[in-house]
C-alpha positions as CSV (number, residue, x, y, z in Angstrom):
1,X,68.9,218.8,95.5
2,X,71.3,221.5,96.9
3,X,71.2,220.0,100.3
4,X,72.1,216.4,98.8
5,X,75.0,218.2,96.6
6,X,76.4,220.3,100.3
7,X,76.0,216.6,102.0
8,X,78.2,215.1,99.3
9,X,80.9,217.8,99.5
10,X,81.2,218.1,103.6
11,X,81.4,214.1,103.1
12,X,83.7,214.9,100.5
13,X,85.7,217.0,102.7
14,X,85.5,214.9,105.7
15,X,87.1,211.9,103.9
16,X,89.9,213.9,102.2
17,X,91.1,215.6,105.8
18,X,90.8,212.3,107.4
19,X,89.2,214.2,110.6
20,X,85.5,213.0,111.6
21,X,83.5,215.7,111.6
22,X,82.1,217.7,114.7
23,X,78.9,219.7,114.5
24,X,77.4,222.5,116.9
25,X,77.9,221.6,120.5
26,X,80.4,218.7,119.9
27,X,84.2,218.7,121.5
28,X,86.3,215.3,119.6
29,X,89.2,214.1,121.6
30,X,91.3,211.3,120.0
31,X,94.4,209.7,121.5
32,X,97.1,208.6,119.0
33,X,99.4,206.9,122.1
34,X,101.5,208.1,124.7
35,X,100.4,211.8,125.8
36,X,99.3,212.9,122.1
37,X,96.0,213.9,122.0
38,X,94.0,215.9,119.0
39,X,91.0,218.1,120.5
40,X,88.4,219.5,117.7
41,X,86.5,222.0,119.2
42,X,83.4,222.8,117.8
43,X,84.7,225.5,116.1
44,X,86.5,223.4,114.4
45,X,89.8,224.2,115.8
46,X,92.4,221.5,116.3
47,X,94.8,221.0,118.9
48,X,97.5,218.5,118.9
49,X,99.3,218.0,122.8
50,X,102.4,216.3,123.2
51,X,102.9,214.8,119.4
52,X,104.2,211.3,119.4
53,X,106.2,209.3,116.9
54,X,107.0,206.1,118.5
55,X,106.8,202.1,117.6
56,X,103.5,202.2,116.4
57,X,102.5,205.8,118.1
58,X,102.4,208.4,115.1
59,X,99.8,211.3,115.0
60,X,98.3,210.7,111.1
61,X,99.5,212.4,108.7
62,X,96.6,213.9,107.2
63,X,95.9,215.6,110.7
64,X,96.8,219.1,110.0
65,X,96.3,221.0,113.4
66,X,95.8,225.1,114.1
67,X,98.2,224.4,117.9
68,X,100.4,222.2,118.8
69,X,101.4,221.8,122.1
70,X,104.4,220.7,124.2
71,X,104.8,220.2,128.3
72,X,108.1,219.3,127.6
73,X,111.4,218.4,125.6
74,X,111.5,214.6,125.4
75,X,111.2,212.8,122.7
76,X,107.9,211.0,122.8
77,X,106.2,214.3,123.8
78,X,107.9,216.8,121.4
79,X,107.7,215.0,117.7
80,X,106.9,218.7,116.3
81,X,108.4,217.7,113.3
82,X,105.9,214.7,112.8
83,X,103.0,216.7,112.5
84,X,101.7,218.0,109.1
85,X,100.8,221.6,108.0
86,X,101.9,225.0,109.5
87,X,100.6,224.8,113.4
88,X,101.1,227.6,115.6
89,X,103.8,225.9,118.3
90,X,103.3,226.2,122.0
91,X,106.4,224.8,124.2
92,X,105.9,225.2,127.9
93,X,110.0,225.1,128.7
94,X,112.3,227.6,127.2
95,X,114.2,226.1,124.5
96,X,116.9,224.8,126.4
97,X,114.1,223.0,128.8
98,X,115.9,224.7,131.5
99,X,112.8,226.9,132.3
100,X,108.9,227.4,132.0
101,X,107.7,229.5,129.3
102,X,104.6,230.4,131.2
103,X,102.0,230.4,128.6
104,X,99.1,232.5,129.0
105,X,97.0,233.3,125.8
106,X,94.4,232.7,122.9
107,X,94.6,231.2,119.7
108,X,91.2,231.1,118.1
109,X,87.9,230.1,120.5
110,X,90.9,228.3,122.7
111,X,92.5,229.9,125.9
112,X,95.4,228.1,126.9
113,X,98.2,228.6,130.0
114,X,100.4,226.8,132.0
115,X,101.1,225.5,135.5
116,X,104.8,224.7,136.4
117,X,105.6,221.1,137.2
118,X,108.2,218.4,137.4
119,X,108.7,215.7,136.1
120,X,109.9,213.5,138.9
121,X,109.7,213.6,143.0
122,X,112.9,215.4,143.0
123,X,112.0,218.7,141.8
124,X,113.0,218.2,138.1
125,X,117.0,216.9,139.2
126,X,116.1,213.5,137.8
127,X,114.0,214.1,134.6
128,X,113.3,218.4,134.5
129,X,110.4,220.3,134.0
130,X,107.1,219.4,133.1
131,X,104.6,222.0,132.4
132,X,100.7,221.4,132.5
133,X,98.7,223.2,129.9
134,X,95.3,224.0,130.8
135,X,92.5,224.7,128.2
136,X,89.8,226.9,127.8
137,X,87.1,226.1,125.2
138,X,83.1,225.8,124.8
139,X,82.6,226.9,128.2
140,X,84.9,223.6,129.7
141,X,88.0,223.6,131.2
142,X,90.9,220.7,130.4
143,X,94.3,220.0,131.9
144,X,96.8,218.1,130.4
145,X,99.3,216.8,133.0
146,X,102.1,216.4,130.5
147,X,104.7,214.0,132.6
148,X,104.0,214.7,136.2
149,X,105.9,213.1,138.6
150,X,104.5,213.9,141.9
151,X,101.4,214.8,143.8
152,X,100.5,218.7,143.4
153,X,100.9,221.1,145.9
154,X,98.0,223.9,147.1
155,X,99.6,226.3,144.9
156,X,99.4,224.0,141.7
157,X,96.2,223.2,142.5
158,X,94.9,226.6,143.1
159,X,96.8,227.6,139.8
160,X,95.4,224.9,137.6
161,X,91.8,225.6,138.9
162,X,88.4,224.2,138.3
163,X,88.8,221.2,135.3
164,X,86.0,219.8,133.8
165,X,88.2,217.0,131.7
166,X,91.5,215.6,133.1
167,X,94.5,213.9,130.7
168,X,96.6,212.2,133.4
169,X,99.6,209.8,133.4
170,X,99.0,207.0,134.9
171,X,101.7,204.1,134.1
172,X,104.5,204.7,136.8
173,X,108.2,205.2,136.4
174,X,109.0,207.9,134.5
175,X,105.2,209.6,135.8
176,X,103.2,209.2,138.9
177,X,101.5,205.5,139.0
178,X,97.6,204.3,138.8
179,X,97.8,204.7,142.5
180,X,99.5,208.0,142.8
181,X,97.1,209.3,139.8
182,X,94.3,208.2,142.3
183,X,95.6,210.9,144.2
184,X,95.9,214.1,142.0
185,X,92.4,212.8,140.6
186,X,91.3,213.1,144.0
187,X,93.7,216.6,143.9
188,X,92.1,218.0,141.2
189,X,88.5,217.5,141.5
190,X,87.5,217.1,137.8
191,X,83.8,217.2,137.3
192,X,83.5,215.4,133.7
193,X,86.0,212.5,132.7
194,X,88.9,211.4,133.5
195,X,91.9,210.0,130.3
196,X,94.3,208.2,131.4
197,X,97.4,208.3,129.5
198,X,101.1,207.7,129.2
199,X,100.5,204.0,130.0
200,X,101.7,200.0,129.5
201,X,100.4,198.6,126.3
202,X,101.9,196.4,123.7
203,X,103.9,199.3,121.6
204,X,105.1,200.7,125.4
205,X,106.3,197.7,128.0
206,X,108.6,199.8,129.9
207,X,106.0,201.3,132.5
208,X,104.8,198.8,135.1
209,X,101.1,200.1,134.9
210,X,98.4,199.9,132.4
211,X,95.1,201.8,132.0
212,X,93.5,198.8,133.7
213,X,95.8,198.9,136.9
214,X,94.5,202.7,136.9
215,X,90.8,202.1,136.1
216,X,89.8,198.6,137.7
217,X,87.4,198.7,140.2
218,X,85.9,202.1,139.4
219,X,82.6,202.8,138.7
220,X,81.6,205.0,135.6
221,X,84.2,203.4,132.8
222,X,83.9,203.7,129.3
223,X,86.8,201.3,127.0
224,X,86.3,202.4,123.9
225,X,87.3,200.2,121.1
226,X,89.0,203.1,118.9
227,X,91.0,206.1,119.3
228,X,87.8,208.7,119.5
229,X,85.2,210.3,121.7
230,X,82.4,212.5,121.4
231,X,81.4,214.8,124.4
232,X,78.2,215.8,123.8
233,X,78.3,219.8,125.2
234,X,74.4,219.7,125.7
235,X,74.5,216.4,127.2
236,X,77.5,216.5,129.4
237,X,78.1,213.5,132.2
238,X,76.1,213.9,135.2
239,X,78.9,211.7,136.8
240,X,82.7,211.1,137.1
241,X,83.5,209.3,133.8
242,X,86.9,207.4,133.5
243,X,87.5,206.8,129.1
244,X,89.8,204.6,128.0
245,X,91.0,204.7,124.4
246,X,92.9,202.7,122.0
247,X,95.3,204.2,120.5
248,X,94.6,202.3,117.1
């Protein structure tokens, strides 16, 4: 009887949060659209990167993140105000966007610094800074490329390290392109999946390039007809993975 009466109240809690719940050894990563991202570890801590509040991009309401993140001050990368609750705020540029922050520190069971970027070919004179964040958690490693707009160099590479997951633009224009991405992929070495972001779809038509220009002809893809994966922390891919998610 006591375990039926816990079930009903974690189901209880569950539905009135509005996050799916992750047990022992599980890491959730949803995409709401753009480069917005929520990550539950699973110690339960919640990380919203780049908030978005755009056409029909918007991170829930009834998410109410620990950290927020932001690689940079644009406006479909830095809707702060969007997001519910009291997050702990992590900008990458200075608050003029005029200059990294250089973030190196812990909030919870997640380590978290940054690698300075641009955001076009033209050392940030076109669009400015971009800072990549790069997270530590449950013994995996995960970059979030913000809005890169070139290939790395050694340095950056050697800076940003060993990933296990990569978040990666992938749409072209105001990013690097599917075929560019191919590249820093290639770069970057991640040994677990691969997210392509910051794409074509039918709330964004400006970018030339969809997930599918990014992912076709690859081996190891999973489309997944939602907004949510599970990584399985005892069961990680033996593989390269590429996920595509709906933002819906």
């Amino acid at each position: 009887m006591k375990k039926a009466l816990m079930s009903s109240s974690i189901v209880f809690m569950i539905l009135a949060s509005g996050v799916m719940p992750i047990w022992a050894g599980e890491v959730s990563i949803s995409w709401y659209g753009q480069a917005c991202f929520l990550i539950v570890t699973s110690q339960g801590t919640e990380i919203i990167i780049d908030p978005v509040a755009m056409g029909g991009y918007a991170v829930p309401e009834n998410i109410t993140p620990d950290i927020v993140t932001v690689s940079h001050e644009h406006g479909d990368h830095n809707a702060v105000g969007s997001v519910s609750g009291d997050p702990v705020v992590i900008r990458g540029l200075t608050s003029e966007a005029k200059a990294y922050a250089e973030i190196d520190q812990q909030i919870k069971d997640v380590k978290m610094y940054t690698v300075a970027t641009y955001h076009d070919k033209e050392q940030g004179s076109q669009r400015g800074l971009n800072a990549v964040f790069v997270f530590e958690f449950d013994g995996i490693r995960l970059a979030h490329l913000g809005d890169l707009g070139h290939l790395l160099s050694e340095e950056q590479i050697d800076e940003i390290g060993e990933i296990d997951i990569l978040m990666i633009p992938v749409g072209g224009v105001a990013t690097i392109d599917s075929e560019e991405a191919d590249q820093v992929v290639a770069q970057l070495n991640p040994k677990m999946i691969v997210f392509p972001m910051h794409y074509r779809t039918d709330v964004v038509t400006f970018m030339p390039d969809t997930a599918e220009d990014f992912v076709a002809e690859k081996e190891h893809v999973q489309r997944i007809d939602g907004n949510r994966y599970v990584l399985d922390l005892d069961q990680p891919p033996e593989t390269l993975e590429y996920v595509v998610l709906n933002y819906k």
